[in-house]
Short mmCIF file of the C-alpha atoms (twelve columns), coordinates in Angstrom:
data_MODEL
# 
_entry.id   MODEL 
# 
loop_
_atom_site.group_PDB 
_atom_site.id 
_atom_site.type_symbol 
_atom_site.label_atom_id 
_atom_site.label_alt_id 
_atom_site.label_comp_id 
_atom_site.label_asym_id 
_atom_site.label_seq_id 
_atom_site.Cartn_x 
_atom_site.Cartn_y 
_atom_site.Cartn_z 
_atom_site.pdbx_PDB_model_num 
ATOM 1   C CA . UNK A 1   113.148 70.714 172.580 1 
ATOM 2   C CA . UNK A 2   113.391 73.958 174.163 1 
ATOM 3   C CA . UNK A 3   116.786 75.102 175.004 1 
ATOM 4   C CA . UNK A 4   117.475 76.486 178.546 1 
ATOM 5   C CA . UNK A 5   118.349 80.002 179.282 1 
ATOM 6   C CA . UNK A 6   121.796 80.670 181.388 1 
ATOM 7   C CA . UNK A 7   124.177 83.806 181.557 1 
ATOM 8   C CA . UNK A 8   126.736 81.508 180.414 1 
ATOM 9   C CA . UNK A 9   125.544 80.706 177.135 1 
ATOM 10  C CA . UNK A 10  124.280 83.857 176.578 1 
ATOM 11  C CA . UNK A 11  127.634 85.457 176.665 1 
ATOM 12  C CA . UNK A 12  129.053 82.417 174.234 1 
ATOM 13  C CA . UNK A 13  125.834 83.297 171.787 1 
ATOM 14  C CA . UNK A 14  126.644 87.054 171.803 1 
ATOM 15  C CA . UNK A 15  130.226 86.232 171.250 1 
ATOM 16  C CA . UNK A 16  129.192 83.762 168.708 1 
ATOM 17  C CA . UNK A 17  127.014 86.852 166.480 1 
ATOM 18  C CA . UNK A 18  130.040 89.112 167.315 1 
ATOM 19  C CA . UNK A 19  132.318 86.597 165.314 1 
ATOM 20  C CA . UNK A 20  129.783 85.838 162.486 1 
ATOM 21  C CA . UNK A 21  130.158 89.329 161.891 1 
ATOM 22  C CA . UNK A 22  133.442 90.290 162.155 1 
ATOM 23  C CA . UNK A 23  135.192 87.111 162.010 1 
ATOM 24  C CA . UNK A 24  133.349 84.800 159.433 1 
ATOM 25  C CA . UNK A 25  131.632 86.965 157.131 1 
ATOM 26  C CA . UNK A 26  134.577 89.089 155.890 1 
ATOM 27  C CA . UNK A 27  136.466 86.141 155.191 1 
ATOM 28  C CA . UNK A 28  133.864 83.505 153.599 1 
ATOM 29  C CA . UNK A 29  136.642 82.918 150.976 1 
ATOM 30  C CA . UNK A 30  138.767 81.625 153.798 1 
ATOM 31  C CA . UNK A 31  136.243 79.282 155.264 1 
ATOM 32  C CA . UNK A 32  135.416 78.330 152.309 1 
ATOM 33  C CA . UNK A 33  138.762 76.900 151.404 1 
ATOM 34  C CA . UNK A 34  138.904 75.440 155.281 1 
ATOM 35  C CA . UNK A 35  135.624 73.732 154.538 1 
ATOM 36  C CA . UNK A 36  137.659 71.658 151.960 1 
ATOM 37  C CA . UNK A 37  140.255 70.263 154.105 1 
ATOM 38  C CA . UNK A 38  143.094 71.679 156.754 1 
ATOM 39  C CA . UNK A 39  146.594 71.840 156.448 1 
ATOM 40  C CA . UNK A 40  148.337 73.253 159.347 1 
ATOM 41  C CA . UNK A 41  152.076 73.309 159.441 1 
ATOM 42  C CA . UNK A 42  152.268 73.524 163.501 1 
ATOM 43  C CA . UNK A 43  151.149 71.036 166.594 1 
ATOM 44  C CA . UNK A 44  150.593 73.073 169.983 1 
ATOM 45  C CA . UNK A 45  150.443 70.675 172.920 1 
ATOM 46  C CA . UNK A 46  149.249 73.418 175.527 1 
ATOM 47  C CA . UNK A 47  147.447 73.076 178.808 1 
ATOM 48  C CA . UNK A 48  143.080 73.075 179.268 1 
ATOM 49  C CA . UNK A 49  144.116 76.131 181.423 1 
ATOM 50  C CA . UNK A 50  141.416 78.803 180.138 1 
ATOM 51  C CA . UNK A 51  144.251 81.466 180.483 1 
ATOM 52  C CA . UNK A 52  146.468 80.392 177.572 1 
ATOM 53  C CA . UNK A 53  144.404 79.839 174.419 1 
ATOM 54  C CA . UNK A 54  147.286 79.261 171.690 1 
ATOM 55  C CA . UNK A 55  145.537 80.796 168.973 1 
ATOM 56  C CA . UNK A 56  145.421 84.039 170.889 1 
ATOM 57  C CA . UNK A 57  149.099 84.415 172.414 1 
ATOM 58  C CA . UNK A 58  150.329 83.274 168.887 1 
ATOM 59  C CA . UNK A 59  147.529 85.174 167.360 1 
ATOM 60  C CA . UNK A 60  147.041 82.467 163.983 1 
ATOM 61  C CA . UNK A 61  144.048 82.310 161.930 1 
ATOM 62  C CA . UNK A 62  141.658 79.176 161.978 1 
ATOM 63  C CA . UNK A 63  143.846 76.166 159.974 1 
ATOM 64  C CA . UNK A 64  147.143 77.508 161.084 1 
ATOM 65  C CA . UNK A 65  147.634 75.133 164.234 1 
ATOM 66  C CA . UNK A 66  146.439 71.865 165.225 1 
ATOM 67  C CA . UNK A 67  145.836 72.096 169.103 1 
ATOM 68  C CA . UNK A 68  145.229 69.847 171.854 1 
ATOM 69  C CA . UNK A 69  144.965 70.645 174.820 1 
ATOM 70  C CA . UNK A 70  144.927 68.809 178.544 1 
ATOM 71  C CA . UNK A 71  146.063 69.044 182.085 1 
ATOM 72  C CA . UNK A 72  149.503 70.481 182.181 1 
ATOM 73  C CA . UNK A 73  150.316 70.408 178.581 1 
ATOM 74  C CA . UNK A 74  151.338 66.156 179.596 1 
ATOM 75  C CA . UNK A 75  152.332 63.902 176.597 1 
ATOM 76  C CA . UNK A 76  152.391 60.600 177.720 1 
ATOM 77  C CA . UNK A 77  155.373 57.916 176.799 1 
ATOM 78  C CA . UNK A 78  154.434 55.810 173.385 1 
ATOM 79  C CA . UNK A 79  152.706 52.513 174.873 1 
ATOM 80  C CA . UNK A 80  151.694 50.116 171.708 1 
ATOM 81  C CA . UNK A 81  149.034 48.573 173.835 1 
ATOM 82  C CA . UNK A 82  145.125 48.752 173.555 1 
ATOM 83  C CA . UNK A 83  143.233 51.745 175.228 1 
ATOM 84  C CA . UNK A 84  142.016 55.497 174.824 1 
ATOM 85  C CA . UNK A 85  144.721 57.513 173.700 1 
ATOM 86  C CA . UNK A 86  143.707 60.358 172.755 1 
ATOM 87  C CA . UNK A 87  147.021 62.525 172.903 1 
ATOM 88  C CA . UNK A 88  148.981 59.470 170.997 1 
ATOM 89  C CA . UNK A 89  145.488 59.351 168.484 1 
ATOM 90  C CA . UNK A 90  146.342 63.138 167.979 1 
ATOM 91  C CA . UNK A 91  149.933 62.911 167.282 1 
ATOM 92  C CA . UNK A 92  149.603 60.077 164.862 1 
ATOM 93  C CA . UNK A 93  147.054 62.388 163.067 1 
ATOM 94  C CA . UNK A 94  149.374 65.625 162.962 1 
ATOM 95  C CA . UNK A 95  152.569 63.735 161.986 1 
ATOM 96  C CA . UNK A 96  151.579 61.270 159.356 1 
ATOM 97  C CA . UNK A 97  148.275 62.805 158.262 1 
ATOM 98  C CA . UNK A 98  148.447 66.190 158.366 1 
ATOM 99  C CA . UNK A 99  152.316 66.248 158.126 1 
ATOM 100 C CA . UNK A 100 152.895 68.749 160.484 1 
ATOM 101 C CA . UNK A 101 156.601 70.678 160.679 1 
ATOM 102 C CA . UNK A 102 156.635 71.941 163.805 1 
ATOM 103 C CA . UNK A 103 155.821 70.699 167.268 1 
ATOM 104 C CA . UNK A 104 155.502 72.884 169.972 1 
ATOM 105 C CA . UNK A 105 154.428 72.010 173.951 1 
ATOM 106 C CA . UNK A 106 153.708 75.142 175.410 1 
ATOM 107 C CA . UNK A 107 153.274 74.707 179.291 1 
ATOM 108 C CA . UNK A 108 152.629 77.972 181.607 1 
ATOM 109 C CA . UNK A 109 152.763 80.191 184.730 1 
ATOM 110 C CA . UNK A 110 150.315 79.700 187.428 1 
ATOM 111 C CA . UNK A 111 149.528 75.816 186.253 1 
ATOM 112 C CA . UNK A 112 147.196 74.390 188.839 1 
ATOM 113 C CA . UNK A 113 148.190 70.585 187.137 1 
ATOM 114 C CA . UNK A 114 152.078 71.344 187.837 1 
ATOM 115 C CA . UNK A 115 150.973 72.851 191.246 1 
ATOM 116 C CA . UNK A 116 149.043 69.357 191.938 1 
ATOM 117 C CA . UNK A 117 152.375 67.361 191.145 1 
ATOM 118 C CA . UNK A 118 154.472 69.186 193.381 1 
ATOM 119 C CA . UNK A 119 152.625 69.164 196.485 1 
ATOM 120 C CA . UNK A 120 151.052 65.973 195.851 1 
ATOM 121 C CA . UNK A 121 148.105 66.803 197.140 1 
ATOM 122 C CA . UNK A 122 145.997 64.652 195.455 1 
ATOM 123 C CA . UNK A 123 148.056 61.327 195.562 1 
ATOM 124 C CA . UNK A 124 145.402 59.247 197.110 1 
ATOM 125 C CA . UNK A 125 142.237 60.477 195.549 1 
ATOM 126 C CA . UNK A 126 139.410 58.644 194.152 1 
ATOM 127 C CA . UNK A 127 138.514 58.327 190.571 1 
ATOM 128 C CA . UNK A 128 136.103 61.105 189.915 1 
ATOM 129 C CA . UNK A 129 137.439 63.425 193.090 1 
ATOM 130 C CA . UNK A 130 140.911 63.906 192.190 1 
ATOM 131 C CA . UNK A 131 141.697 60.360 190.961 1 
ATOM 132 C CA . UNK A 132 141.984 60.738 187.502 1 
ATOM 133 C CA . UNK A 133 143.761 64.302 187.754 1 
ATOM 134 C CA . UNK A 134 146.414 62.246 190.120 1 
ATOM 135 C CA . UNK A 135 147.109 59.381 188.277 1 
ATOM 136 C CA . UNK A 136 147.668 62.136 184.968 1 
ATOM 137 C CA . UNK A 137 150.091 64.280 186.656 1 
ATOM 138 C CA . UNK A 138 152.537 60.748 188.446 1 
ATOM 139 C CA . UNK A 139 154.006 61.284 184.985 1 
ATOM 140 C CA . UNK A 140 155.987 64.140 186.586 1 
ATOM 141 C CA . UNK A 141 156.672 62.123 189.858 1 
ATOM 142 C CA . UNK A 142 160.242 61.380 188.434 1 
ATOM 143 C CA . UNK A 143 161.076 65.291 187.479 1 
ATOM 144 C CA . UNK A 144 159.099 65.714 191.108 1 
ATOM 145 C CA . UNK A 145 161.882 64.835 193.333 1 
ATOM 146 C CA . UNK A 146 164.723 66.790 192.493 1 
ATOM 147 C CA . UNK A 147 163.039 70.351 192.789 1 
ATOM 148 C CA . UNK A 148 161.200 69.572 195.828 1 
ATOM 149 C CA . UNK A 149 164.787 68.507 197.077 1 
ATOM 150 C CA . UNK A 150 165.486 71.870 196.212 1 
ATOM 151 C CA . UNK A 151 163.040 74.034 196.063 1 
ATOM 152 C CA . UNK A 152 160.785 72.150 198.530 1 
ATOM 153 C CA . UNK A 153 157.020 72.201 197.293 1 
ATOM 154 C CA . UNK A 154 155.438 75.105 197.757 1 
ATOM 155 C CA . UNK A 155 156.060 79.333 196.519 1 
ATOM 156 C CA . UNK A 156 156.604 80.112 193.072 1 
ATOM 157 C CA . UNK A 157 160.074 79.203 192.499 1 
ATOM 158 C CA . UNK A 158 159.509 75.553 193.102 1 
ATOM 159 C CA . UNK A 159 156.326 75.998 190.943 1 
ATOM 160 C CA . UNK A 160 158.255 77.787 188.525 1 
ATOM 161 C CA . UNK A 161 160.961 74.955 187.870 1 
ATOM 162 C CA . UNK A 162 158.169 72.172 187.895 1 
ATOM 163 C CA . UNK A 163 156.209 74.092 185.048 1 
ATOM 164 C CA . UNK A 164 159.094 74.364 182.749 1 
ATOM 165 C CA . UNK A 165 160.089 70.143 183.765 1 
ATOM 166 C CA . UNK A 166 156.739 69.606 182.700 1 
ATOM 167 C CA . UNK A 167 157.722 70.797 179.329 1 
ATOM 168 C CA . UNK A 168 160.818 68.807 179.479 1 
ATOM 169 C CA . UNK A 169 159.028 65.942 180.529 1 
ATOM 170 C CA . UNK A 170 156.688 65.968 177.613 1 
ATOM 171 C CA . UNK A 171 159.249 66.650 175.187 1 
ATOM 172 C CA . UNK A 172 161.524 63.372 176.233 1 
ATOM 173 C CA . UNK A 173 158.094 61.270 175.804 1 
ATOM 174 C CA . UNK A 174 157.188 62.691 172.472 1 
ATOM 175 C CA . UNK A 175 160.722 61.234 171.449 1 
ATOM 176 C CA . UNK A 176 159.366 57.878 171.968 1 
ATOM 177 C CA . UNK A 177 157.310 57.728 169.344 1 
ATOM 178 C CA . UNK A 178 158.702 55.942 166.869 1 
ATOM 179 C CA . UNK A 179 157.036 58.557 164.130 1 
ATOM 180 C CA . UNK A 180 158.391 61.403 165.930 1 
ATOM 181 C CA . UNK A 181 161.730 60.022 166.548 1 
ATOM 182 C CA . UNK A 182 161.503 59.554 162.726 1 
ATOM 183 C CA . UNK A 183 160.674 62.696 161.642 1 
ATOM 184 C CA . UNK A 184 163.416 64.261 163.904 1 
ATOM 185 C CA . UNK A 185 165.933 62.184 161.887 1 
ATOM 186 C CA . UNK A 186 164.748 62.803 158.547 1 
ATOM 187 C CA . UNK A 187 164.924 66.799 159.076 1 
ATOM 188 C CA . UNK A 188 161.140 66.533 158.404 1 
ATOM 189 C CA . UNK A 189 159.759 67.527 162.029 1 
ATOM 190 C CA . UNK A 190 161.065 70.066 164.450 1 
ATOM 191 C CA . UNK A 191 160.111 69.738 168.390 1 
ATOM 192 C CA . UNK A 192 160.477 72.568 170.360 1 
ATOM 193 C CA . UNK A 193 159.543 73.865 174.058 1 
ATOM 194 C CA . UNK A 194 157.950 77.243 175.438 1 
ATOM 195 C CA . UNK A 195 156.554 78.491 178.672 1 
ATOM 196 C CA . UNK A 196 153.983 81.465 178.724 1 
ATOM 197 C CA . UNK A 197 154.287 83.834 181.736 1 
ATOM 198 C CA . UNK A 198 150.571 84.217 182.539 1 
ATOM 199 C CA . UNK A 199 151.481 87.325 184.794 1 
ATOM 200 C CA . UNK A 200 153.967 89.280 182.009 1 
ATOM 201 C CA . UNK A 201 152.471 87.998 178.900 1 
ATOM 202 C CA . UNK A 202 156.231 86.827 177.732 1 
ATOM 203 C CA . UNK A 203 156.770 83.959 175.658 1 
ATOM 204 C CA . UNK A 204 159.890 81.928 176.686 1 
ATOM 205 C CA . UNK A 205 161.369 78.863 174.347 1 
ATOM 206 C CA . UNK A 206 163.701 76.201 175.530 1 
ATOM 207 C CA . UNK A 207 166.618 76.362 174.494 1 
ATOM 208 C CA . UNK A 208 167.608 72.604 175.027 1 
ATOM 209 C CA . UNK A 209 171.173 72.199 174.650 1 
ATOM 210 C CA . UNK A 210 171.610 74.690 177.936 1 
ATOM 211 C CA . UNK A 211 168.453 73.714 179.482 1 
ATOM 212 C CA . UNK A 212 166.956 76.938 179.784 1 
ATOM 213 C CA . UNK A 213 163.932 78.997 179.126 1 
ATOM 214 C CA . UNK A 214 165.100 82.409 177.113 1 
ATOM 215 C CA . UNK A 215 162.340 84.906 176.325 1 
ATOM 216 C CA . UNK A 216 161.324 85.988 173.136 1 
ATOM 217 C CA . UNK A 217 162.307 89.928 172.256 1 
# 
């Protein structure tokens, strides 16, 4: 099979030879022990957003953090019934697998999913042109109402406030997993919340007895 030329992959291949030399070949020790098994100590539930790659804003190595990633950095509420779940599949892993420590949703500035919820634009789209994105993002249909109350739903304060819900949001659904719930009690697992600020590159963590987003120094 011959494999078709694009400008696309041949900026991925070219990054790929830059990090067999620079990032994999220094540190074959490293890989080698990563080829044995992983044991990360952190979950990042971040946004598919290609601006805010967790492994580069937190700058880890490979095997530090286990990452998934989806519209708006969403966690869904536990739902013991049949069906694809991959974010649920994923948690179970991290928790009572991998035994993660720390669990971190990270949502963001700019965050076209957030955007979606607030104006609603998308409410009665079709699977496949908008559908699935809509019926992804009605999880924030509750934390919706208040700030476009408020805020109405458009300009960046109203986005603002719905980005950092979303975070909220997720957090209050990880909590009903039973696992997680567990872990919480037990001293075992710690959740926390962040926001990145595409624009200023600052890191902001929720500080969730006040409610509020603080920067990190």
């Amino acid at each position: 099979m011959t494999i078709a030329p694009s400008p696309e992959l041949d900026h991925l291949i070219e990054g790929y030879r830059r990090f067999r030399e620079t990032g994999w070949t220094p540190r074959r020790d490293r890989w080698a022990q990563l080829g044995e098994g992983q044991q990360p100590e952190t979950m990042i539930i971040a946004c598919s957003d290609s601006r805010v790659d967790p492994a580069q804003i937190f700058d880890v190595d490979p095997g530090e953090m286990f990452v998934v990633r989806n519209v708006a950095a969403l966690v869904p509420p536990f739902e013991p019934v049949a069906g694809h779940h991959g974010v649920s599949a994923a948690l179970e892993f991290a928790v009572q697998v991998l035994k993660v420590k720390e669990l971190i949703v990270m949502g963001h500035g700019m965050c076209g999913g957030c955007r979606a919820a607030l104006t609603d634009e998308l409410r009665d789209a079709e699977p496949g042109e908008g559908g699935f994105i809509a019926d992804w993002i009605a999880m924030l249909d509750e934390a919706r109402g208040p700030i476009a109350d408020e805020l109405g739903t458009t300009g960046r304060a109203a986005e603002r406030a719905m980005e950092e819900a979303a975070v909220k949001v997720s957090l209050a659904n990880l909590r009903s997993f039973p696992c997680i719930r567990r872990g919480e009690r037990e001293g075992t697992l710690r959740l926390r919340g962040a926001y990145f600020a595409i624009s200023d590159g600052v890191l902001h963590l929720l500080d969730e007895g006040g409610g509020v987003f603080e920067p990190v120094a």
